[in-house]
C-alpha positions in Angstrom: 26.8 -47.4 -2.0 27.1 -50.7 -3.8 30.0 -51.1 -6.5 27.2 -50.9 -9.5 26.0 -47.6 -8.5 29.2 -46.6 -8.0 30.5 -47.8 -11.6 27.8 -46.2 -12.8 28.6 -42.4 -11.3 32.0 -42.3 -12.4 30.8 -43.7 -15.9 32.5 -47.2 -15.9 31.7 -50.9 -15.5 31.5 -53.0 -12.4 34.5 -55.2 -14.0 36.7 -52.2 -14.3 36.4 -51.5 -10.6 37.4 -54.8 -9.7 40.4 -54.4 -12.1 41.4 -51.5 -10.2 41.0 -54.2 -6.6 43.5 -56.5 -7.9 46.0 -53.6 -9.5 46.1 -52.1 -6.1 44.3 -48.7 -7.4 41.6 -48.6 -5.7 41.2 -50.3 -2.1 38.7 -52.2 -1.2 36.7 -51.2 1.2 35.6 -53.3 4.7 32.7 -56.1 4.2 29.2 -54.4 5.6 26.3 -56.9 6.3 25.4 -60.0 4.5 28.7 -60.1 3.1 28.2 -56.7 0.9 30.9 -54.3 0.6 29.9 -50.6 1.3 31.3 -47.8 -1.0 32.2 -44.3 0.5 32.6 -40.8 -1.2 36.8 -41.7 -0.7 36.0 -44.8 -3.2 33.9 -42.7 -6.1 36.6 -39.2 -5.7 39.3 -42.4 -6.0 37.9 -44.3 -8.8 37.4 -40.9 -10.6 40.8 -39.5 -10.4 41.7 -42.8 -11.8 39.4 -42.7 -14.6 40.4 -39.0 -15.3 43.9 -39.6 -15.7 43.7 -43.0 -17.5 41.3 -41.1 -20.0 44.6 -38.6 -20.5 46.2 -41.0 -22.1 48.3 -42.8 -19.2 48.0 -46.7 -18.2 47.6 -47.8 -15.2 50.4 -48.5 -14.2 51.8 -44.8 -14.5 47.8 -44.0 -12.9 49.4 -46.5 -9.7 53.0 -44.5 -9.9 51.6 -41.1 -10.2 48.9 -41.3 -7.8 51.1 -43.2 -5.0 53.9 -40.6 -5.9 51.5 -37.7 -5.0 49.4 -38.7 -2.1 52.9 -38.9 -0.4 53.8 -35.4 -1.8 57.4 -36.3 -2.6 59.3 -36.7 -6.2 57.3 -33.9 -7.6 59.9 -34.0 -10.6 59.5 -37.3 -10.9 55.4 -36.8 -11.7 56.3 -34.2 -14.6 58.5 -36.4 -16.5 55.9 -38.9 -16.5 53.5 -36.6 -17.2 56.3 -35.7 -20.5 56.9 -38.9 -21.2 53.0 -39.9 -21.7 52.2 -37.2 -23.4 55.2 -38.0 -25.8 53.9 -41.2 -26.4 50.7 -40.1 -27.1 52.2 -38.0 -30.1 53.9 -40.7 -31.3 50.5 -42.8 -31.2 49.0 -39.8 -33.2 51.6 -40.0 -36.1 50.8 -43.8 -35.8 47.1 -42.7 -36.5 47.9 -39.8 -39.4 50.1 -42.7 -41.4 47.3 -45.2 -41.0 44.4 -42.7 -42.2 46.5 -41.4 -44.9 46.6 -45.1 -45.9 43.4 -46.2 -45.5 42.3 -42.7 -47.7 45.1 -44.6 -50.5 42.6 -47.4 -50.2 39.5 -45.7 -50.7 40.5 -44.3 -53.2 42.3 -47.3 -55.1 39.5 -49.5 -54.7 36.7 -46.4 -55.7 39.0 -46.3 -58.8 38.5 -49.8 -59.8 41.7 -51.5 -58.0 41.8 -54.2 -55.4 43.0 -54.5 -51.7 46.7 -54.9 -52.4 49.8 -52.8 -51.6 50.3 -52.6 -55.5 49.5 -49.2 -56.6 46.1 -49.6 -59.3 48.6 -48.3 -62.4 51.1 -50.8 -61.9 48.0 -53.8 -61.1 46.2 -52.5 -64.5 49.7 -52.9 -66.4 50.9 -55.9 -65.2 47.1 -56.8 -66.2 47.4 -55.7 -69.6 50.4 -57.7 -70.2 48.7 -61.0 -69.2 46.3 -60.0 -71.9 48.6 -59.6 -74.4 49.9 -63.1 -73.4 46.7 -65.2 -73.6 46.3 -63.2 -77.6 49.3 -65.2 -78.2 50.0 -68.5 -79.2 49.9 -71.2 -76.6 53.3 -72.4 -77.4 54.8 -69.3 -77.4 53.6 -67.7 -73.8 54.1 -71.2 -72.1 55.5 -70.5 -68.5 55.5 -66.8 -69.2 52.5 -66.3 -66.9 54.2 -67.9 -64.2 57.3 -65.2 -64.8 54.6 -62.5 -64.8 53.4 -63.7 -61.8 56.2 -63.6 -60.0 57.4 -60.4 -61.4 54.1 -59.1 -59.8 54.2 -60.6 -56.5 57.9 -59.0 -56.1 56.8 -55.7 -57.0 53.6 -56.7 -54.4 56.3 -56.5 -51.5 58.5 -53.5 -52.5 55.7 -51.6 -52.7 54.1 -53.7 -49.4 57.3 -52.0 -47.5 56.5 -48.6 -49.5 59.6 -49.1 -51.8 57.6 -48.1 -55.2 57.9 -44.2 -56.2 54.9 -43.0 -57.3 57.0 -42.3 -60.5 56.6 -45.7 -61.5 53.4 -45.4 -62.4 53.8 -42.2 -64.5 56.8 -44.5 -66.1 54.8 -47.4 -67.1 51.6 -44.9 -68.1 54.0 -43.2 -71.1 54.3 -47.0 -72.7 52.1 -46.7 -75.9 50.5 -50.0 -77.4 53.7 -51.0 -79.2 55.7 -51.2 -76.1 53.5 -53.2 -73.9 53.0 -55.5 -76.8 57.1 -55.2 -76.4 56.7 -56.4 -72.9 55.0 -59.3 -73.7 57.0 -60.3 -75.9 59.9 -59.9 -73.4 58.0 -61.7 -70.5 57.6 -64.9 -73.1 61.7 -64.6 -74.0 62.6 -64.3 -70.5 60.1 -67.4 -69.8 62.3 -69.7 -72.5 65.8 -68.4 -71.3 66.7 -72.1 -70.0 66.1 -72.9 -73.7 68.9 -71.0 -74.7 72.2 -69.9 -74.6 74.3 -67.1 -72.8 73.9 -64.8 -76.2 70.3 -64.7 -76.1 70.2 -63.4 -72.3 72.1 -61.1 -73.1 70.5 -59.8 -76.2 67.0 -59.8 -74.2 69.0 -57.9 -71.6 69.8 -55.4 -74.3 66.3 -55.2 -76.0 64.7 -54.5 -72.0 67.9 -51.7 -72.1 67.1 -50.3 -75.0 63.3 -49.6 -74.2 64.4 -47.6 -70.6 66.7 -46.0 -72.7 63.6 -44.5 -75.4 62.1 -43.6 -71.3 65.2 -42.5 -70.2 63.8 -39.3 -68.2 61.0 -41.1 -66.4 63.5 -44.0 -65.4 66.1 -42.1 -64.1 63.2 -40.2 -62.5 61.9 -43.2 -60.2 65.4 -44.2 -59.7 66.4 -41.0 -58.2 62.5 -41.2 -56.5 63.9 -44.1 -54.3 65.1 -43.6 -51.0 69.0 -43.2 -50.5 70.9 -44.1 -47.1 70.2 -47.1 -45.1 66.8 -47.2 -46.6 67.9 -47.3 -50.3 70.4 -49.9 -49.4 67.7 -52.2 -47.9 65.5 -51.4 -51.2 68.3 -53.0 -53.6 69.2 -55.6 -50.7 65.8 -56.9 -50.9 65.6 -56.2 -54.7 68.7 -58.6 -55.2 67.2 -61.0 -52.9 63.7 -61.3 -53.9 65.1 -61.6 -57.6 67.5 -64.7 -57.0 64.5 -66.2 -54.9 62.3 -65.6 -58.4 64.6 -66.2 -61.0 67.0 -69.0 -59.6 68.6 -70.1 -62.9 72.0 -69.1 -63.6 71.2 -68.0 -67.2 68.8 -65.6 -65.1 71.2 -64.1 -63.9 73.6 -63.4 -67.6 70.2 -61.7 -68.1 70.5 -59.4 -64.7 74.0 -59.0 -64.6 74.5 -57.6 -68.2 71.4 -55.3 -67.8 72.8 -54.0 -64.7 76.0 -53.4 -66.7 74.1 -51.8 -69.0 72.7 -49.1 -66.5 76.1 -48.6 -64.9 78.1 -47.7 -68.3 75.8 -45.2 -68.6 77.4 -42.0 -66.6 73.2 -40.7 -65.7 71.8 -44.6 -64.7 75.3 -44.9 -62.7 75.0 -41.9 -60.7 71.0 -42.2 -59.9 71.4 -46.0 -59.0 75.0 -44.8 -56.4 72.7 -42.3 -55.2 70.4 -45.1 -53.8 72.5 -47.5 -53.1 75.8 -46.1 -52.1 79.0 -47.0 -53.4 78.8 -50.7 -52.6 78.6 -53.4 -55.7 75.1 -53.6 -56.6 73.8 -57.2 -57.4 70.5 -58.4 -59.1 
């Protein structure tokens, strides 16, 4: 038979056959007349086992060792741990596949609810939205270079959450914030904007003022801290908080403002324990 109708029998393509030529799966059988090559029944039952077992899950090359391994009949153990180490792999492949559906299902249902492509959970995207208006109903003078600080208080949060480093808690957190705290934010977003305009005393008392409104939230805040990860994971969540956040906010008086506010959590017996829990027993920085 020629190589298309033989393709065609064991459900495959021409190109696929010849694949299996220059792999050394399937031989190639002696040149008839005119230069044609002649398939038998040996080449089709070949080409088939090769297809069945490549459809199971194994590549070629483990088709090659299995199939070379069993026409001799020897290493018969040798064949089943294959066999268990495929179909090992193949489980793995299929969490793989669960952790991408459950994702793209996240997505469906962020963008049905009016949210956008981005790893930023919709509650968190609508608040930092909200605050931006808030901003433009102020003055001009007063929320200069605040966007920019919102902005880049969004795109950090954008890759915590990117690496899935954002409880879901935070978004019950920032829910519970009536009008008069998110007008509070605002207003905290345009002080931290103008902190190179003053001195180490006003970082500090903004520190105190963002303190003292986790502190009217205190439940929900210690519940997303106690939501993130602890062990090597939580570690590498305040590693890259501490980074990203000295990328952001470069200036030194940037830092009064981080440094006291961490104080601030760590004098505080609840806050202390909840942010060791996370982040082990090594110094925490911001």
């Amino acid at each position: 038979m020629r190589v298309k109708e033989m393709a065609d029998l064991a459900g495959t393509t021409t190109r696929a056959v010849r694949h299996y030529h220059r792999l050394g799966l399937l031989p190639v059988p002696p040149t008839a007349g005119r230069g044609r090559r002649d398939y038998g029944v040996e080449h089709l039952a070949r080409l088939l086992r090769i297809r069945w077992l490549a459809d199971s899950g194994l590549s070629l090359m483990e088709v090659a060792q299995m199939l070379d391994a069993d026409e001799q009949g020897t290493d018969r153990e040798s064949i089943l741990c294959d066999l268990q180490s495929a179909r090992r792999n193949i489980e793995e492949r299929q969490q793989v596949l669960r952790v991408q559906a459950d994702r793209i299902d996240e997505l469906i249902a962020q963008v049905a609810d009016g949210g956008v492509l981005s790893p930023l959970p919709t509650v968190l995207a609508r608040f930092y939205d909200e605050v931006a208006v808030r901003l433009h109903d102020m003055e001009p003078s007063a929320w200069g270079g605040a966007l920019e600080v919102l902005a880049r208080e969004r795109r950090l949060m954008m890759a915590l959450a990117s690496r899935g480093m954002i409880p879901a808690s935070a978004g019950r957190f920032v829910e519970e914030l009536d009008a008069t705290e998110r007008d509070a934010c605002a207003q905290q977003v345009c002080a931290f904007a103008h902190l190179d305009q003053t001195d180490q005393g006003g970082a500090v008392e903004l520190a105190q003022e963002t303190w003292a409104l986790a502190l009217r939230h205190k439940e929900s805040t210690l519940t997303v801290l106690n939501d993130l990860p602890d062990g090597a994971l939580g570690r590498a969540v305040w590693n890259l908080v501490g980074v990203l956040s000295t990328v952001s906010y470069p200036l030194r008086i940037h830092r009064v403002f981080t440094g006291e506010l961490l104080d601030l959590m760590l004098a505080d017996p609840d806050f202390a324990a909840a942010i060791h829990h996370s982040a082990g027993e090594k110094r925490v920085v911001l």
